[in-house]
SERO-4910 file (N, C-alpha, C, O; in steps of 0.05 Angstrom, whole numbers):
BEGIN
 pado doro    nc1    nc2    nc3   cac1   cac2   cac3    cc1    cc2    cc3    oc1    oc2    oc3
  Unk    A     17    -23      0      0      0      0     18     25      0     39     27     13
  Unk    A      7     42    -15     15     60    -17     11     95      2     21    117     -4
  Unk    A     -6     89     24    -11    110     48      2    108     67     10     88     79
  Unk    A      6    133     70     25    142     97      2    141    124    -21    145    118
  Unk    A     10    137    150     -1    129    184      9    163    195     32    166    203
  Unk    A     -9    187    194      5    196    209     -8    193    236    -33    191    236
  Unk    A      5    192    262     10    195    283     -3    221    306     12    238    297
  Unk    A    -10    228    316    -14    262    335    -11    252    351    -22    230    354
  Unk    A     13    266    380     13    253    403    -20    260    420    -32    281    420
  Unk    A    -28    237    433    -47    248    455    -47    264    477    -25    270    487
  Unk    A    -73    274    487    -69    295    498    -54    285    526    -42    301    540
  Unk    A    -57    260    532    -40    250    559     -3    256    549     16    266    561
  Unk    A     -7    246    526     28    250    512     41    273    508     66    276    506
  Unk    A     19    294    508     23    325    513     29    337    531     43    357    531
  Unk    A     20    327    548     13    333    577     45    329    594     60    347    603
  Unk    A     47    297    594     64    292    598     92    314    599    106    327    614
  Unk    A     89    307    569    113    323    564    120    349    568    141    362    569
  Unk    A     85    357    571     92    396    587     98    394    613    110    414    621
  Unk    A     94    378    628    108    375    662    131    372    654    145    392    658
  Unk    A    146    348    640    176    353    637    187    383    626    203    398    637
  Unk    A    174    386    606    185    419    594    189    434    613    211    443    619
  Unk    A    167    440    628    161    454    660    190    457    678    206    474    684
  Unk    A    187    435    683    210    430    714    240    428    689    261    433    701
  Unk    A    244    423    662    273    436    654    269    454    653    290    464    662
  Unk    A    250    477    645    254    504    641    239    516    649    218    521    638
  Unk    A    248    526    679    234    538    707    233    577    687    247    592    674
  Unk    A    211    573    697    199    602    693    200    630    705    177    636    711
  Unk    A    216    650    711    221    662    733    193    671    738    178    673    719
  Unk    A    185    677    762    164    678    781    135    672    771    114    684    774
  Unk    A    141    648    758    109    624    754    100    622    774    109    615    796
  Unk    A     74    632    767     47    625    788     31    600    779     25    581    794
  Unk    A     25    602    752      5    575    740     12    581    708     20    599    693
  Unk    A      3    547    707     14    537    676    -12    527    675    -27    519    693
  Unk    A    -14    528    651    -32    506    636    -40    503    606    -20    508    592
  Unk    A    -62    495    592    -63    492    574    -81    497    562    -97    492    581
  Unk    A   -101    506    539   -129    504    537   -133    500    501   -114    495    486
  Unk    A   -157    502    496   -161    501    456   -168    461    454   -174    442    468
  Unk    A   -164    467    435   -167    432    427   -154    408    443   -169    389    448
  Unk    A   -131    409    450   -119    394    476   -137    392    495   -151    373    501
  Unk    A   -135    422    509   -155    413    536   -181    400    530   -192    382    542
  Unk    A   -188    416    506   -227    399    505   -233    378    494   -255    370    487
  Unk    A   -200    363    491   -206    336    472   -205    322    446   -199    299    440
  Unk    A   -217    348    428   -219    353    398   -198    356    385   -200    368    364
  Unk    A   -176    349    393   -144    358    380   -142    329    365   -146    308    376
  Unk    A   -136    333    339   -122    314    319    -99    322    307    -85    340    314
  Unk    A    -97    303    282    -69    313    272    -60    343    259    -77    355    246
  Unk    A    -37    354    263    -40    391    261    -47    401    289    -36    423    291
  Unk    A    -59    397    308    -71    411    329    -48    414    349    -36    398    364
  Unk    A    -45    443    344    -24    462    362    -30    457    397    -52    450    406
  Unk    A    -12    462    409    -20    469    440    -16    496    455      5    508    456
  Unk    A    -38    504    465    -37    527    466    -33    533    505    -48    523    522
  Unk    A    -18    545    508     -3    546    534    -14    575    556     -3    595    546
  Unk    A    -26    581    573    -28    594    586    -13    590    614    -13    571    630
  Unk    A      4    619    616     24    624    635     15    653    652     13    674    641
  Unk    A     12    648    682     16    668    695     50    667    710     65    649    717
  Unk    A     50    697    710     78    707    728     78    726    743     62    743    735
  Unk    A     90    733    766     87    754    780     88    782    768     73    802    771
  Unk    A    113    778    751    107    802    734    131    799    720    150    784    723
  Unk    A    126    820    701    141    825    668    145    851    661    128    870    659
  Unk    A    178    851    655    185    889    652    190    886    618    205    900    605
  Unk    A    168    858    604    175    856    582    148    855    567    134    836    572
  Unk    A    138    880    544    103    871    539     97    847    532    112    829    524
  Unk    A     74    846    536     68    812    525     72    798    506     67    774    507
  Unk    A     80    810    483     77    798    457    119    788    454    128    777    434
  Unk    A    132    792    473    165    789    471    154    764    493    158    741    485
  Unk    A    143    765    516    148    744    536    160    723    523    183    716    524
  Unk    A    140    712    508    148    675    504    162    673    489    167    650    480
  Unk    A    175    696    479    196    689    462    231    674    468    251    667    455
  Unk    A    226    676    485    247    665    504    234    638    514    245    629    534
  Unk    A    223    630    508    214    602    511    220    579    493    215    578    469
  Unk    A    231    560    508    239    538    483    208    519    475    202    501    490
  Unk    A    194    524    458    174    516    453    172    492    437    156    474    436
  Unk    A    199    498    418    195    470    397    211    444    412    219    422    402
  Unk    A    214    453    440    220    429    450    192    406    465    193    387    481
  Unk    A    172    418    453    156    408    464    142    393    432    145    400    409
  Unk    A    124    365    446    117    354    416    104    355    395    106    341    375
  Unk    A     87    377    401     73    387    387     79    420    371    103    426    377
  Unk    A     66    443    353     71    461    357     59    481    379     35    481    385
  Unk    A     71    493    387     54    513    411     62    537    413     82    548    404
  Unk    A     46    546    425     42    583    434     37    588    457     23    571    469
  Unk    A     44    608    468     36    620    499     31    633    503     46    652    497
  Unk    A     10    639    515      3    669    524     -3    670    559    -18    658    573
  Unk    A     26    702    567     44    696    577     31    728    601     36    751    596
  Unk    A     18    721    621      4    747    631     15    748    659     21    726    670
  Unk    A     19    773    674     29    783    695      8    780    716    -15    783    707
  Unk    A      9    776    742    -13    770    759    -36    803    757    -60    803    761
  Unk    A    -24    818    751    -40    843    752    -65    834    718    -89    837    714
  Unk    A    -48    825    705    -54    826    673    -82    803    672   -103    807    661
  Unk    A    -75    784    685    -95    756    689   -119    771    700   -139    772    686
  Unk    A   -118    788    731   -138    791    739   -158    822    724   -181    830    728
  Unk    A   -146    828    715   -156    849    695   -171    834    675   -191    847    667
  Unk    A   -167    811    664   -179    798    637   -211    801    629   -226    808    611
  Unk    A   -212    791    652   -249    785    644   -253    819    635   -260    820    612
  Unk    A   -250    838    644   -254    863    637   -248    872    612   -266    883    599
  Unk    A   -223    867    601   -207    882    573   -221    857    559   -238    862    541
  Unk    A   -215    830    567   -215    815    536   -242    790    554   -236    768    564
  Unk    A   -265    800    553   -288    782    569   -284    754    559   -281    734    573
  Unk    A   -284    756    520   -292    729    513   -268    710    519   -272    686    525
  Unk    A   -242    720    516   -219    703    521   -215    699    550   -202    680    558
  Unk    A   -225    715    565   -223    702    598   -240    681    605   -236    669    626
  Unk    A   -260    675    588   -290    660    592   -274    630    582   -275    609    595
  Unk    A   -258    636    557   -244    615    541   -229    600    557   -229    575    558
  Unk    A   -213    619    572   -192    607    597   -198    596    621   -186    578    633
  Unk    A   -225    611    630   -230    599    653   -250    578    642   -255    565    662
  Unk    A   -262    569    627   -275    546    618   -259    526    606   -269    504    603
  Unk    A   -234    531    596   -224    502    582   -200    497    591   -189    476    584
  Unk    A   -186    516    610   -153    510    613   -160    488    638   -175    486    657
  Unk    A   -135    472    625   -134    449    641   -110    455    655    -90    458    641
  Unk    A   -107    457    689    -78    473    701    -61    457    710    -68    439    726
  Unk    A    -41    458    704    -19    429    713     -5    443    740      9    429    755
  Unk    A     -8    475    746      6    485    771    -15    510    771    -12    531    759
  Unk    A    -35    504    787    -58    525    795    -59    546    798    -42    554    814
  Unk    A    -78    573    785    -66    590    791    -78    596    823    -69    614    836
***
């Protein structure tokens, strides 16, 4: 036969591997990690990115530089982060309602905020 098997790790295989990512590459002043989008809700197949939500005490860096300093393609999938200061998190539901609704309904937290 002539078809290719591709493969998507599961979301346990994801998971996994973001606790290891985690504890090699400590976060200066992480409050909570987690994850949310297709991963957390299940619906992730092949192509399906992981999408990373990070609180920190705080950042003298705007948000859109944070995660750039993040080794991301060490993780198995592709991923993104979005990377908010404890002031920035509790402001959310206010500035951005529908994306705080998003977060607090699907992120699955591997270190609570």
């Amino acid at each position: 036969m002539g078809s290719s098997v591709l493969r998507w790790p599961s979301r346990e295989e994801v998971e996994e591997a973001l606790k290891a990512w985690l504890s090699r590459h400590p976060i200066p002043g992480l409050l909570a990690a987690g994850y949310f989008g297709s991963y957390a809700r299940g619906d992730h197949g092949v192509g399906s990115d992981l999408d990373l939500a990070l609180i920190v005490e705080a950042s003298d860096l705007p948000p859109w530089k944070r995660p750039l300093g993040l080794p991301l393609e060490e993780l198995p999938v592709p991923a993104e982060a979005l990377v908010y200061t404890l002031e920035e998190w509790a402001s959310l539901p206010q500035r951005r309602p529908r994306l705080a609704r998003v977060l607090r309904e699907e992120t699955r937290w591997l270190l609570p905020p």
